[in-house]
Every structure is written in structure tokens, then in C-alpha cells.
C-alpha positions in Angstrom: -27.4 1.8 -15.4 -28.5 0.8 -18.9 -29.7 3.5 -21.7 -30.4 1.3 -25.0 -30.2 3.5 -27.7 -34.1 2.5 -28.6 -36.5 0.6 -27.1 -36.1 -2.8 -28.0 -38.4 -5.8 -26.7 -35.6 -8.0 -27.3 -33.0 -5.9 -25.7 -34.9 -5.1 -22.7 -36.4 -8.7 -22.1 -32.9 -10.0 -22.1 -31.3 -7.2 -19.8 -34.1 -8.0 -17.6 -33.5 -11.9 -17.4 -29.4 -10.9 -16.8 -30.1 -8.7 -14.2 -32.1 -10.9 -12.4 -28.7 -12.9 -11.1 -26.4 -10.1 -11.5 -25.3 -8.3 -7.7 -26.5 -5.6 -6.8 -29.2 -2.8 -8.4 -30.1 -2.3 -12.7 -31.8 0.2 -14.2 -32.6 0.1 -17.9 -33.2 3.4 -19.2 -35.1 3.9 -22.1 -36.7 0.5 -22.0 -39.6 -1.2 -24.3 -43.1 -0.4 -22.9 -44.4 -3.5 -24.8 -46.9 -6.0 -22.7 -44.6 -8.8 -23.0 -42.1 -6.6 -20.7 -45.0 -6.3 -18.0 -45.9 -9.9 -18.1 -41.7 -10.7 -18.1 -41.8 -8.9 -15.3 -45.3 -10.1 -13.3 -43.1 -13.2 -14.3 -39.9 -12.9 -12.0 -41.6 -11.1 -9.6 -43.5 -14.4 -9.2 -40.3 -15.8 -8.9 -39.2 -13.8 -5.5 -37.5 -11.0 -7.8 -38.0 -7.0 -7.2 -38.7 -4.8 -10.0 -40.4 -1.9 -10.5 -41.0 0.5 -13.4 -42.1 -2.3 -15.6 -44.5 -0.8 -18.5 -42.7 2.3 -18.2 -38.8 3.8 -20.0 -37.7 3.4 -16.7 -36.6 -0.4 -15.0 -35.4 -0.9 -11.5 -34.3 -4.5 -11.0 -32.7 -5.5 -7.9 -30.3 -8.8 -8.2 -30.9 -11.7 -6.2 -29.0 -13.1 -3.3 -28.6 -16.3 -4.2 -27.9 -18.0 -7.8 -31.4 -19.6 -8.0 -35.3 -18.0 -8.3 -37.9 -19.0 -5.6 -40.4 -21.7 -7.3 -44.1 -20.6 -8.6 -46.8 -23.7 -9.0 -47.9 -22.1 -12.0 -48.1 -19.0 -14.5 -50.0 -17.8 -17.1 -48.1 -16.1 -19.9 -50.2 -13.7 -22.3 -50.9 -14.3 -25.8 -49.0 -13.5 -28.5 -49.8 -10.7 -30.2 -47.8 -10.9 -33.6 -49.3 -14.7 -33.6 -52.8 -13.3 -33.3 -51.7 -10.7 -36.4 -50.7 -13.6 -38.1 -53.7 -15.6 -37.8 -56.3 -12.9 -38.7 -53.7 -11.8 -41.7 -54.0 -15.6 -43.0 
């Protein structure tokens, strides 16, 4: 178990990708409720991983078995919402 001391997109994305490979079960406590953590997430779990709690202050990832992700043909990521920001601010 994970508490971050704030909710950080960073942080959490991160913790997420570790956990991915690590053994056994992670929970991140306290976690960013951004939509980049949801679509991390509907990422890996395209990948074969098992998460749940994504969106919420609460993150279950369970490790894989093995040291590599099952393949996906294809995935679309969201947009960027700070580049958007940035765009209509210029």
C-alpha cells in the first residue's frame, strides 16, 4: 500500500506503470482522479493487466505473472487537456 501525500498525476501515473510488473497486489491510496489516470489505466488493462478503482483515491493493481504485457493492435489515447488550454490561451 501506497498513500501519496497529495494527489499527483505524475506520482500516480508512475506508481501505476511500476506496479504493473511488481509481484503481487498495489494499492495507491489517495491517488489523482485526473482523466489521464482512467485512460492509463483503460490502457494496461488493454494490455492483460487488472486494475480497479481507477478515477477514484483508491487503486488496486494486481502485478503480472510474467515480465512482459499481452499485445493490443491498437489504442486511442485522449487528448491533452493542458495542450487544448494552450491552444485556446494562444
Amino acid at each position: 500500500t501506497i498513500t501519496l501525500p497529495f494527489p499527483s498525476v505524475g506520482a500516480t501515473e508512475n506508481l501505476m506503470m511500476a506496479a504493473v510488473l511488481a509481484e503481487g497486489e498495489t494499492i495507491l491510496e489517495n491517488a489523482a482522479m485526473e482523466p489521464e489516470i482512467d485512460d492509463l489505466a483503460d490502457f494496461l488493462i488493454a494490455h492483460g493487466v487488472n486494475i480497479e478503482g481507477a478515477g477514484t483515491s483508491r487503486i488496486v493493481i494486481q502485478g503480472t505473472t510474467t515480465d512482459k504485457l499481452k499485445p493490443t493492435k491498437s489504442y486511442r489515447v485522449i487528448g491533452d487537456r493542458m495542450e487544448a488550454a494552450t491552444y485556446i490561451i494562444a
